[in-house]
C-alpha positions as CSV (number, residue, x, y, z in Angstrom):
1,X,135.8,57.2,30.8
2,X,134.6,54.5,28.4
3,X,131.3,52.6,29.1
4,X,130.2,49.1,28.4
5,X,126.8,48.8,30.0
6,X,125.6,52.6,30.3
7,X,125.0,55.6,27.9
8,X,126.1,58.6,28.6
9,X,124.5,61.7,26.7
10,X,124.7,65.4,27.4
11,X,122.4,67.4,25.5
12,X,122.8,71.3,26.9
13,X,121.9,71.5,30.2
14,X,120.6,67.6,30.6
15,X,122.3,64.6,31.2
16,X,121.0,61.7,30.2
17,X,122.4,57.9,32.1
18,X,121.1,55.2,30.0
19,X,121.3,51.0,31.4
20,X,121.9,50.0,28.1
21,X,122.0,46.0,28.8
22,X,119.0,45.3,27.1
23,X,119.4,41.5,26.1
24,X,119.8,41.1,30.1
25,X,116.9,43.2,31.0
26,X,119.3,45.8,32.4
27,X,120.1,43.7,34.9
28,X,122.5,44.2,37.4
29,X,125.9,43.1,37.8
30,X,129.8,44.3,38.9
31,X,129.6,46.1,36.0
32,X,126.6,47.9,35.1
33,X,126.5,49.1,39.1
34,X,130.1,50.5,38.7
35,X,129.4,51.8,35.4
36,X,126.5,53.6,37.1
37,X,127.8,55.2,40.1
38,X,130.3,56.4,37.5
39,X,128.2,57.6,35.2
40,X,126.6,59.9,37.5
41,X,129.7,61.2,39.2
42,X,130.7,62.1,35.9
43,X,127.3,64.2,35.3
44,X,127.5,65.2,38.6
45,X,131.2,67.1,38.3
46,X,130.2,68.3,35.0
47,X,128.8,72.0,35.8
48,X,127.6,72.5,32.0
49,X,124.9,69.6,33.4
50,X,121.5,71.0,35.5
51,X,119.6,67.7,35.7
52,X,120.2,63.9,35.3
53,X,117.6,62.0,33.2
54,X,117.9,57.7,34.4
55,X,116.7,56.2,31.4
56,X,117.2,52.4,29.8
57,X,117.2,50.9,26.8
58,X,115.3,47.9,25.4
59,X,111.8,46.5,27.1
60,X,112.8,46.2,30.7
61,X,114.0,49.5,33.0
62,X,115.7,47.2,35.1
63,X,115.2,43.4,36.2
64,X,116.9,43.1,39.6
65,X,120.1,41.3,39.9
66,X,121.6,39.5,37.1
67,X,121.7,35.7,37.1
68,X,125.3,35.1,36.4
69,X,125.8,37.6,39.2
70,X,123.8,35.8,41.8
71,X,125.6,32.6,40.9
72,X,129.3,34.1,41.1
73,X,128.2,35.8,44.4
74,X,127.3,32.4,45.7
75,X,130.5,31.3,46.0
76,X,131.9,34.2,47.7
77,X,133.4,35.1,50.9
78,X,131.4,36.9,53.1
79,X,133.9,39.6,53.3
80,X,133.4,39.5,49.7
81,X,129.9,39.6,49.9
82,X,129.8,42.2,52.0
83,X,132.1,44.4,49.2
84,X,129.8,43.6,46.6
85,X,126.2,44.5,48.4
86,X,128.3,47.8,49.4
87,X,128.7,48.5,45.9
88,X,125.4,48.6,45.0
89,X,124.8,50.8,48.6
90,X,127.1,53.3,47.3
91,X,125.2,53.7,43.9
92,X,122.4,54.0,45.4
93,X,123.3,56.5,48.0
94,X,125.6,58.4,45.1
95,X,122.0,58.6,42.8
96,X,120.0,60.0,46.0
97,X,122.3,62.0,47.2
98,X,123.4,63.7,44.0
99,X,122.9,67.7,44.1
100,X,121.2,68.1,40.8
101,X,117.4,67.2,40.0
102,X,117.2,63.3,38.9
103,X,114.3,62.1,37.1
104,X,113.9,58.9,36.3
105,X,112.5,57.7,32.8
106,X,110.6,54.6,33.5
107,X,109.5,52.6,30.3
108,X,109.2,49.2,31.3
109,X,109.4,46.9,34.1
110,X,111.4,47.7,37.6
111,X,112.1,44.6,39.5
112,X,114.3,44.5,43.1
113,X,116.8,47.1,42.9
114,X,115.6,48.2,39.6
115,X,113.2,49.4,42.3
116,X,115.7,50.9,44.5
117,X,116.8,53.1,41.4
118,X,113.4,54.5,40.2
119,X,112.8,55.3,44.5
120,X,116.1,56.9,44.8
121,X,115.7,59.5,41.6
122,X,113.9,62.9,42.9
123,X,110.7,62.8,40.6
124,X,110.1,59.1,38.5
125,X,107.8,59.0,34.9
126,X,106.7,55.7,34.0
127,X,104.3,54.2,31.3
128,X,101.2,52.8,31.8
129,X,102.5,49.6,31.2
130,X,105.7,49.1,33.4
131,X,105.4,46.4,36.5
132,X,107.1,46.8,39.3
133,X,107.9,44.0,41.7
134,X,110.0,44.1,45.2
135,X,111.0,39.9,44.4
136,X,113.8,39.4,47.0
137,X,111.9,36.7,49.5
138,X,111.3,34.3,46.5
139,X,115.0,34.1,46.5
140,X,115.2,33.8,50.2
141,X,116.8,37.3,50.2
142,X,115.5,40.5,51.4
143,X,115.5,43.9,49.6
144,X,118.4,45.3,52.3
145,X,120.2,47.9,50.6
146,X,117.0,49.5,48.0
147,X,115.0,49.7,51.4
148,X,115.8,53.4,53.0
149,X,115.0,54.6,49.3
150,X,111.3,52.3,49.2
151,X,110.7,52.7,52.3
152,X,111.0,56.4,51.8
153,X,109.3,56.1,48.6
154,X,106.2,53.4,49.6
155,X,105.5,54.1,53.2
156,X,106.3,51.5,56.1
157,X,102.9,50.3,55.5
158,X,102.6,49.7,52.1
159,X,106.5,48.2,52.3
160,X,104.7,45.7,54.9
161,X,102.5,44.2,52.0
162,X,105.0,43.9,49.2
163,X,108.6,43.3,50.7
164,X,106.7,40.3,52.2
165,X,104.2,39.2,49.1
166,X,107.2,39.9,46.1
167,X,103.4,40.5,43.8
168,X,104.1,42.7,41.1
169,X,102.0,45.5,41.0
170,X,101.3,48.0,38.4
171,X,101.7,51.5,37.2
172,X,98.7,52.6,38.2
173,X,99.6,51.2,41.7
174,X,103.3,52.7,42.0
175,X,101.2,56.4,40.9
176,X,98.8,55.4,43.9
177,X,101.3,54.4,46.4
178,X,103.9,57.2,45.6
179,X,106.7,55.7,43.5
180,X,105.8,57.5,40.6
181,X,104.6,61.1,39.9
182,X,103.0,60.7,36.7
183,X,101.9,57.8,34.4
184,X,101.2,58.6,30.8
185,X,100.2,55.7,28.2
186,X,103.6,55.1,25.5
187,X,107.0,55.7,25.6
188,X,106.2,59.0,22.7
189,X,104.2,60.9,25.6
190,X,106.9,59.5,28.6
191,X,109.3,61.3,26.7
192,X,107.3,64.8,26.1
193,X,106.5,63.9,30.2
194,X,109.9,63.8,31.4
195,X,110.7,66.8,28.5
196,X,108.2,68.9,30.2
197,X,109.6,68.3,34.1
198,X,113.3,69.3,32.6
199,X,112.0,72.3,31.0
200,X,109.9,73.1,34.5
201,X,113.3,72.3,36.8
202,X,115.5,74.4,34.6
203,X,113.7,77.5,35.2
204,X,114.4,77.5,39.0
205,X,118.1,78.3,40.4
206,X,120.5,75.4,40.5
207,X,122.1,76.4,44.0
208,X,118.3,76.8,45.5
209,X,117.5,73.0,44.2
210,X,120.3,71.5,45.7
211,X,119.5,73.3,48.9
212,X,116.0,71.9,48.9
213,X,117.1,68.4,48.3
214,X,119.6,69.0,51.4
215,X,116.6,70.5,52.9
216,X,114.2,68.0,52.7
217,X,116.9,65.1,53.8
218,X,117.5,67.7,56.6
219,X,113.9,67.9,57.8
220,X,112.0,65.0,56.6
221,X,110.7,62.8,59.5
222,X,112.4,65.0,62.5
223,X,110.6,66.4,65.4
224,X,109.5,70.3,65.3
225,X,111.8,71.4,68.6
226,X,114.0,74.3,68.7
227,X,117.0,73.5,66.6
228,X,115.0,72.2,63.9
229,X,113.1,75.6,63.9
230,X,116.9,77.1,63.9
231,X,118.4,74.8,61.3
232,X,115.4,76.2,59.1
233,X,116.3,79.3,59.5
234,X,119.5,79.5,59.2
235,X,119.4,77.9,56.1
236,X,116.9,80.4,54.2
237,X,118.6,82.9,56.1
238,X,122.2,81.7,54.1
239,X,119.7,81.5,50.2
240,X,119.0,85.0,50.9
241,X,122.6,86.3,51.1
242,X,123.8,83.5,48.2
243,X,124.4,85.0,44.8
244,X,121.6,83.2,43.6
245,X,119.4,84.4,46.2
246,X,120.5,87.6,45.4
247,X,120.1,87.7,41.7
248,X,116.7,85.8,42.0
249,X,115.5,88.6,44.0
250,X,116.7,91.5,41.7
251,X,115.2,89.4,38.1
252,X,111.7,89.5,40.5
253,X,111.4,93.1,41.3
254,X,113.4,94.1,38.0
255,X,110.5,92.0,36.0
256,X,113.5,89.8,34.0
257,X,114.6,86.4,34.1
258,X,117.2,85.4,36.3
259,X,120.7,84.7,34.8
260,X,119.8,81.0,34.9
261,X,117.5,80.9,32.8
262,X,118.6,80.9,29.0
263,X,115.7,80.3,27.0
């Protein structure tokens, strides 16, 4: 497929999903949210790919809606409306729901659903100097779709405070509050950051990852009663008879690597 408003790179065992818009911030629109959610189905189906890097290009990670956009979705339908915000729910539900490890490579500024994108990716990276901003109310619009992800990400609490204030707040916030992981100080060092993660992720068993992101969705926020308890063990109960359970057994007690491992 041929892309417009996205990059797509795969180098080895990492694919790498670049917003490349950069004269409109990366800004979303029809386009760049379709081009998106394809992107990543296409890294997703490809089995040579282990991990998905989100990157962007230019000064900005992502701005929020596009202008234009806003005005052509002003005149629409509300069955129309409604398409469109699904749109951008099903990219953002395709990114978080994807089996493979997503980090994403913040470099600059995150604003709205540029949000929604950086809470949606597995582990997030971002330089000292990227803002982030949840700016919805000033347009007398809410953050709707991005919120299960921020929410997720932020904490009801902290959600509370910013949904309702639209204040940017900084790196050294988003570290604090829980939308990043790490925080390093230029794009140079973000990339030996988010170089170091992908060598860390593709040590460990593909198959076991995307079992511990089903696991977590599985678990996360659900009462400890008896079929949770189950549920848990059944499913470690299924790693241990999978081939990779198998095989990461043998490479322990056999003192080698396991066969995914190529380095």
């Amino acid at each position: 497929m041929t892309f417009s408003s996205i990059l797509i790179e795969v180098d080895g065992p990492v694919g790498i999903l670049t917003l490349n818009k950069a004269d409109r911030h990366n800004a979303f629109d029809e386009a760049l949210i379709a081009e998106i959610t394809a992107g990543l189905k296409q890294l997703e189906a490809d089995p040579a790919v282990r991990v998905v890097v989100l990157s962007a290009a230019g000064k900005s990670f992502c701005a929020g809606a596009d202008l234009n956009w806003m005005k052509r979705a002003a005149g629409y339908t509300p069955e129309q409306n409604l398409a469109d915000a699904g749109n951008l729910a099903t990219l953002l539900s395709t990114l978080n729901h994807l089996t493979k490890p997503t980090v994403a490579r913040v470099q600059g500024p995150a604003y709205g659903g540029g949000v929604g994108l950086v809470a949606a990716c597995d582990i997030a990276v971002a330089t000292y100097d990227a803002l982030f901003a949840l700016t919805e109310v000033k347009l007398g619009l809410i953050p709707a779709v991005i919120s299960p992800y921020v929410i997720e990400a932020l904490g009801e609490r902290q959600c509370r405070r910013y949904f309702l204030t639209a204040e940017r707040f900084s790196a050294t916030d988003a570290y604090r509050l829980g939308l990043l992981h790490e925080i390093v100080p230029d794009e140079e060092q973000l990339d030996e950051a988010v170089g170091e993660i992908v060598d860390k992720l593709l040590k460990n068993s593909p198959a076991a990852q995307a079992a511990s992101k089903a696991l977590i969705r599985a678990v996360a926020k659900r009462p400890i009663d008896a079929p949770l308890v189950a549920d848990t063990a059944r499913r470690i109960t299924e790693m241990r008879a999978s081939p990779e359970g198998r095989e990461g057994i043998a490479a322990f007690l056999e003192k080698r690597k396991p066969n995914w491992v190529t380095d």
